[in-house]
N, C-alpha and C positions, 0 to 999 in steps of 0.2 A: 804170859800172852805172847804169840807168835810175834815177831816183826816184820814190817816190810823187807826190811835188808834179809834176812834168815831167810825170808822164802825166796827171794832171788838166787840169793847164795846158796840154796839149796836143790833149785833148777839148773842154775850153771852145773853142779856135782853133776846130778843126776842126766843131763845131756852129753858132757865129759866123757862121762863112765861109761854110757850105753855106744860113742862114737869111737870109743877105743875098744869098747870090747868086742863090736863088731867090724872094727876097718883097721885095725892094725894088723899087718902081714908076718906072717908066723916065721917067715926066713929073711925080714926087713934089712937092711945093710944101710941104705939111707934114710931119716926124717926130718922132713920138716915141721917145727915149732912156732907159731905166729905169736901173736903179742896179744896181750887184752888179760883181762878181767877169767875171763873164762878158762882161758888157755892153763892157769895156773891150776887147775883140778883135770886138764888131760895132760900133765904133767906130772902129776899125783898118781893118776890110774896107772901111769907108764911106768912109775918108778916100781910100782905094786904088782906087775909083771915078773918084777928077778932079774939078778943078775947074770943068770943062764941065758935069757932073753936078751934081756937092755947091753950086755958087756961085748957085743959084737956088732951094735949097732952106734951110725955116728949120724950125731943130731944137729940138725944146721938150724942155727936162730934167725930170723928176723930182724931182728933189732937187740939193744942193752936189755930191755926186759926180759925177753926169751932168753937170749944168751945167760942170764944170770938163772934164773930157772932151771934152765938144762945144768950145772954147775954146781948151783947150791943142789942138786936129785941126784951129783954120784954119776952123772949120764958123759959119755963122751959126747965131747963137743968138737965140730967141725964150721965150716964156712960156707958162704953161698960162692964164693970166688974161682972154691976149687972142683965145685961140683957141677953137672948140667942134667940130673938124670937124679932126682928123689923115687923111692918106691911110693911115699905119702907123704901130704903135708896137711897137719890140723891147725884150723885157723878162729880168731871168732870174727864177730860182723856188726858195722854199728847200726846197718839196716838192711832188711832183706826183703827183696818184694815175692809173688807168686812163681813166680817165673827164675827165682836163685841170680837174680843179680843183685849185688850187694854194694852198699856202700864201706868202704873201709877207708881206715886212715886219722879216725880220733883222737888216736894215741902216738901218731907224726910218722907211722913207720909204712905208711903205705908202698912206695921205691921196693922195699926188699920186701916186702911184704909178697907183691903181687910178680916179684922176681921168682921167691922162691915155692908159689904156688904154678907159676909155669913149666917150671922144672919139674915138678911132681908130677907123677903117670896119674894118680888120685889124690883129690884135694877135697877135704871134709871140712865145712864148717859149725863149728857149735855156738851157742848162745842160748838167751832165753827167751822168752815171751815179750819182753818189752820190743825184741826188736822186729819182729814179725811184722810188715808194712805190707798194704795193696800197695803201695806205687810207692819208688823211691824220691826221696825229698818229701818226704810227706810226717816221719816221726823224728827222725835226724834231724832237727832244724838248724844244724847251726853250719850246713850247707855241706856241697861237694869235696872234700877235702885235696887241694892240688898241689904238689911239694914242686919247687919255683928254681931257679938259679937268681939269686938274689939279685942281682942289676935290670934282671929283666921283669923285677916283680910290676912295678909300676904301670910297663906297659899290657901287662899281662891283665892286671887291673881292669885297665880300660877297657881290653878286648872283653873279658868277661862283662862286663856291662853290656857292648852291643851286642852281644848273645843271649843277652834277656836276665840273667844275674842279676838279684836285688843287693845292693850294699855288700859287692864282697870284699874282705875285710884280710889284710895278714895275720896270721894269730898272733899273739902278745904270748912272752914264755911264762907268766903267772907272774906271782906277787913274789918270789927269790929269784926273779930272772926281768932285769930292765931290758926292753928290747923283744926282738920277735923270736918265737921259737925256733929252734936250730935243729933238724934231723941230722940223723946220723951218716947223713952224708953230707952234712954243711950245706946244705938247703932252707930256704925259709918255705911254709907253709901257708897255702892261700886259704878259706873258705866260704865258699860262694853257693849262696842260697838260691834254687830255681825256681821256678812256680810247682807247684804239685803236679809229678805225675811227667814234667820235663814236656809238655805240652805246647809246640811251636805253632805262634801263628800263622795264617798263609803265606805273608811276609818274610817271617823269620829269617834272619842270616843263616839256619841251618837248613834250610830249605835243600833241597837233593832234585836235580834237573832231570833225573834219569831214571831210578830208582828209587821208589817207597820206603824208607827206612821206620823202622820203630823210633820213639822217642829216646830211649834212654841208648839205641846204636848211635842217632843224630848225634847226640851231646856227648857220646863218649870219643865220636870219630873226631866233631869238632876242637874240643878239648887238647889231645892230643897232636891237632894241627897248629898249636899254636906256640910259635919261636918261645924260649925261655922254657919249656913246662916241661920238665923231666918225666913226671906221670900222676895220673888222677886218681883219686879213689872209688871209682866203678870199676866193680870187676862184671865184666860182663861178655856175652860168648866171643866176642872177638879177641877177647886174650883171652882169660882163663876166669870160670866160675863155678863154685862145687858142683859136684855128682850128685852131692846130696848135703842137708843140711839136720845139724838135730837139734829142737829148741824146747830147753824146761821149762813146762806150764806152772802154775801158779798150782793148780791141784794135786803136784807132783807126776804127772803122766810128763813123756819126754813123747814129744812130737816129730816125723821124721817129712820132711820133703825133698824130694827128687824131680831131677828130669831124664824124657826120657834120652 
C-alpha cells in the first residue's frame, strides 16, 4: 500500500527533475542551492548531469544543509560572500500563493536564502502540492518566519503585535537544543502568525497615506522597517520572487506557475 510520505516524496522527485531539466543552463558557471526537503532531489538530478557539466560549475549554498548537499554530490562548492551574480538559483517554499509569493524560512535559513536568490539572474522554486496556498498565511500556520539580532528580539516582539501578529513567539531549537534556534548567522528566529490573506483593517498601522499597497507589499514593507530585523521570510516582487514555480501533485503530474 502507497504511503502518504512515498507520494510526497515522490512529487518533490518528480518537481526537481522536471525544474532542472528545463532551467539549468547549458554553460552555468554559478548556482545557486537553497535548503528544504525538496532541494535534496534537484541536487540529485544535478549530480546526474556529469561531470562534463557539474566539474565547471561552483555551487553556492544557502545554508549547512545545502552546503553539505552540494559536498556530499562530488559538486564544487563556493560561497554567497564572494559572488554577486548567480546564472540560477533552485529553491523550495513553505507556502506559495497565486501570485509566486512565497513564504520561506522554516528551516531558519531564510538571510541567505533570499541573499542568494537576489543574486540569481533566475530563481526557480520547487515543492509539492502541500504548499500550494490562495493567500499566504493561510497553510503555513506556524506564522511569518523573521530572523532577529538577538537583543532586539523582545522589542521586535512587541512591534509585531501592533501590527496585528497573533502570539508571535521566538522559535525554541527542539528537544537537543535548550534555548532558541540559532541561524547561521547567530541570529535567533521569530514566528509570527497574521490573519489570513495579511488583510489590514482601515485602522491598521500598516495603513499607506499615499499609495494603495497590496497586503502582503504592506507587511513585507512594514516588516522590514523594523530596528532589529535582519529579514523576513516573504519573498515577494520587491526583492526577489521566482519566475516560475514547479509543484508535485499527489497524481503525479508536476504542476508549473509563472508570472508574467
Amino acid at each position: 500500500m502507497t504511503t502518504t510520505l512515498s507520494v510526497v516524496e515522490s512529487a518533490k522527485r518528480q518537481a526537481a527533475y522536471r525544474a532542472v531539466d528545463e532551467h539549468f543552463p547549458p554553460h552555468a558557471r554559478f548556482v545557486g542551492i537553497g535548503s528544504g526537503s525538496t532541494v535534496v532531489f534537484v541536487v540529485e538530478r544535478i549530480v546526474q548531469l556529469g561531470r562534463d557539466t557539474t566539474d565547471s560549475i561552483t555551487f553556492i549554498p544557502t545554508g549547512y544543509q545545502s552546503k553539505e548537499l552540494i559536498i556530499n554530490g562530488g559538486l564544487k562548492l563556493g560561497s554567497i560572500d564572494r559572488y554577486t551574480e548567480l546564472d540560477i538559483a533552485f529553491d523550495g517554499a513553505d507556502e506559495v500563493d497565486p501570485y509566486l509569493n512565497c513564504i520561506k524560512g522554516g528551516g531558519a535559513c531564510l538571510f541567505q536564502e533570499k541573499l542568494v536568490a537576489i543574486c540569481a539572474k533566475k530563481f526557480v522554486v520547487v515543492a509539492d502540492y502541500r504548499k500550494i496556498s490562495p493567500s499566504l498565511s493561510t497553510h503555513y500556520t506556524p506564522g511569518i518566519p523573521i530572523e532577529v539580532v538577538p537583543p532586539a528580539a523582545n522589542y521586535i516582539l512587541s512591534r509585531l503585535t501592533t501590527l496585528g501578529a497573533v502570539s508571535p513567539v521566538i522559535r525554541m531549537g527542539g528537544a537537543s537544543k535548550a534555548g532558541p534556534c540559532i541561524t547561521d548567522n547567530g541570529n535567533f528566529i521569530i514566528d509570527a502568525p497574521f490573519p489570513d490573506g495579511f488583510i489590514p483593517s482601515p485602522s491598521s498601522p500598516l495603513s499607506h497615506p499615499h499609495k494603495p499597497l497590496s497586503p502582503v507589499e504592506e507587511l513585507a514593507r512594514a516588516l522590514k522597517g523594523i530596528v532589529g530585523v535582519v529579514e523576513h521570510g516573504i519573498f515577494w516582487n520587491g526583492d526577489r520572487k521566482p519566475i516560475i514555480a514547479y509543484f508535485g501533485m499527489e497524481d503525479g503530474r508536476v504542476e508549473l506557475r509563472s508570472h508574467a
